[in-house]
N, C-alpha and C positions, 0 to 999 in steps of 0.2 A: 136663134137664141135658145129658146128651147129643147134642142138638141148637144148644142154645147152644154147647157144644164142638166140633163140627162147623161150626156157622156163623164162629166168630169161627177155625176153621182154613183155611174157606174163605176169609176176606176177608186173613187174613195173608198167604195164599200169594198172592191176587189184588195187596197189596201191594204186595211181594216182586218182583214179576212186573212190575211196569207201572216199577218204578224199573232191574229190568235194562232194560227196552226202552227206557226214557227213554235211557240208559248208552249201549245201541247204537244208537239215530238220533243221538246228541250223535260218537258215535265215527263211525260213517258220514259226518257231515254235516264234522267239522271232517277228514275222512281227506283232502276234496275238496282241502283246502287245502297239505295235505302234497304230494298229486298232483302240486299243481298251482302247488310252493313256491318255482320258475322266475320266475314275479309278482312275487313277494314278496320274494327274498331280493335284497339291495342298497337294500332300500325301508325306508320310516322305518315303525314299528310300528302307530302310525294308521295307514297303507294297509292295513293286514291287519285291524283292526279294521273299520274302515270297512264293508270287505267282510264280517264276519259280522251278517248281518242280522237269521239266525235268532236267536243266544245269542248272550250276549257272559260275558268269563271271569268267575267270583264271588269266586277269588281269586286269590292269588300267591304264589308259592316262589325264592326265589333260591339258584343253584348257585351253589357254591365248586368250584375246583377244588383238590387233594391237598396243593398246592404252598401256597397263600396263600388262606386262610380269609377275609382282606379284601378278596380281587376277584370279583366278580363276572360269570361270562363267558356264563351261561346263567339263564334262568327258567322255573320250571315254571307255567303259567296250569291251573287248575281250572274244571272246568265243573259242581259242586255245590255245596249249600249245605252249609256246614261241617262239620254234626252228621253226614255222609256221608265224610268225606276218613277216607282211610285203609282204604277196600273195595275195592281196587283199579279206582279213579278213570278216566275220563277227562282225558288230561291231555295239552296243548301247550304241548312245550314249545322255544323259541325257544334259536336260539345266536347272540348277539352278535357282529359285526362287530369292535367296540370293548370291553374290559372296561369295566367301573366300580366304584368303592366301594363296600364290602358295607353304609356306615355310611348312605349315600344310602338304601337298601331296606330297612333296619333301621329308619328314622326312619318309614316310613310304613307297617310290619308291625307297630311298637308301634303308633303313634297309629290305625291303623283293625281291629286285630285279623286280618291277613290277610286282609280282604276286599279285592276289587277296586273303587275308589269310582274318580269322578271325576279326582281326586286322583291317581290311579296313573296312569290312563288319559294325561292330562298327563307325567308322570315318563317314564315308556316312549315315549311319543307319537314322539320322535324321536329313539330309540336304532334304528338300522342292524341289520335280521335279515342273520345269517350264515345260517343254516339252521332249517329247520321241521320237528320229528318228533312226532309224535302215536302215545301207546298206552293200556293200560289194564291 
């Protein structure tokens, strides 16, 4: 019994372990983009997709800002699968050039459960980065 207890503490931690490192290559790798946000920021959201070839986001968040809960001015992109958000994540998040309607990102956070599909990729594809900050 003891050993089974043992074993199944070893592999929890082993785990544990391989999803922070996933957390820190996904954070190293997207930080390149932050660096390097000069590329990017005045460019349509597909350009910055494009470029991540390693991941791409799994889902999406739209900020409001204090003033008006119905615009739009920033999004936070996820880079885990769902059952994971909320462990202090990996996250890029984009600042809009242009706002837009919070009702636009509602209609595709109901219909696909916050996942990143196709479908978003398209939505975003040519909204204008103001700025690109990435943390965890």
């Amino acid at each position: 019994m003891k050993n089974i207890v043992k074993l199944f503490s070893v592999i929890s931690c082993l785990l544990i372990s391989s999803k922070t490192m996933a957390q820190l290559d996904t954070l190293n790798y997207l930080k390149q983009f932050e660096i390097n946000k000069a590329q990017y920021i005045n460019q349509p959201f597909s350009y910055l997709l494009s470029q991540m070839t390693q991941i791409q986001p799994k889902s999406h968040w739209a900020d409001s800002n204090g003033k008006s809960k119905n615009i739009v001015k920033a999004s936070q992109f996820l880079f885990c699968n769902m059952d994971y958000i909320g462990n202090r994540v990996v996250t890029l998040r984009i600042l809009w050039k242009d706002s837009f309607p919070r009702s636009e990102v509602k209609y595709y956070q109901n219909k696909n459960g916050f996942h990143f599909t196709n479908e978003e990729k398209i939505f975003y594809g040519n909204k204008i980065i103001k700025d690109i900050l990435v943390s965890k």
